[in-house]
C-alpha positions, -999 to +999 in steps of 0.1 A: +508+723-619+524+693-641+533+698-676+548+668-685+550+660-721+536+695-729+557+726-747+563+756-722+574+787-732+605+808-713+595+839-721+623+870-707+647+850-694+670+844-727+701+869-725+690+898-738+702+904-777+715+935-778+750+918-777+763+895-800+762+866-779+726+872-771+714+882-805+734+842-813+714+823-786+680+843-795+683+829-831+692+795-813+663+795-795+639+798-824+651+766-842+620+741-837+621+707-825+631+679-848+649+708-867+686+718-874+706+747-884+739+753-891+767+774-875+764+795-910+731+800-912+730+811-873+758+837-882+739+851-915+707+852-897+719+876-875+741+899-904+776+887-897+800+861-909+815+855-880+811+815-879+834+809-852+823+837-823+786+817-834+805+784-818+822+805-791+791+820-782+767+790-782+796+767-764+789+794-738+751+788-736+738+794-695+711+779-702+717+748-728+680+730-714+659+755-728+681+769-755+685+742-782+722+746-785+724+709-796+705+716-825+734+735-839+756+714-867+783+719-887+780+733-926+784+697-937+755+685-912+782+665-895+771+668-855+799+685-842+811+692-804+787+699-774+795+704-741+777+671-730+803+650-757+791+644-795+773+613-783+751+631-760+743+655-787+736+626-812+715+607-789+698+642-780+689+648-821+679+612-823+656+614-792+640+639-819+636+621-848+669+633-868+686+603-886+722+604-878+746+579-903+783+578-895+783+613-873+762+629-903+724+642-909+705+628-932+678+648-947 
């Protein structure tokens, strides 16, 4: 069965978040579509303020098609890195309706 152009859900197969970097790409994972969140708020949504092992830990995303990691920025909502190169991720937020001026998001 098709489901082209229709949300599907991935239920069980997102590392398990009992470790830190699962408990990082859980809280990835709920960031909607069209949406961004930063490095920071990633890290203080799961107690910690451990901003770089957040970057670490989503750089190291297994699964990078059905956990959002692109939708991770920087605190000043400049894009940042991606393992695809910073004009995949752009053109990946674009494709989603986020404006992007001069590397930046505008809100």
């Amino acid at each position: 069965m098709a489901y082209y152009g229709k949300k599907t859900e991935f239920n069980g197969i997102i590392p398990d978040k009992h470790d830190f970097k699962g408990k990082v790409l859980q809280e990835v994972a709920k960031i909607p579509y069209g949406e961004v969140r930063t490095y920071k708020q990633i890290s203080e949504s799961i107690g910690t303020k451990a901003y770089r092992a957040v970057g670490t830990a989503i750089g190291r995303n297994p699964l990078p098609i059905i956990i959002p990691c692109h939708r991770v920025v920087k605190s000043d909502l400049h894009v940042g890195g991606f393992f695809g190169g910073t004009e995949m991720k752009k053109e990946m937020l674009e494709n989603e309706g986020i404006c992007i001026v001069d590397g930046k998001i505008k809100k």
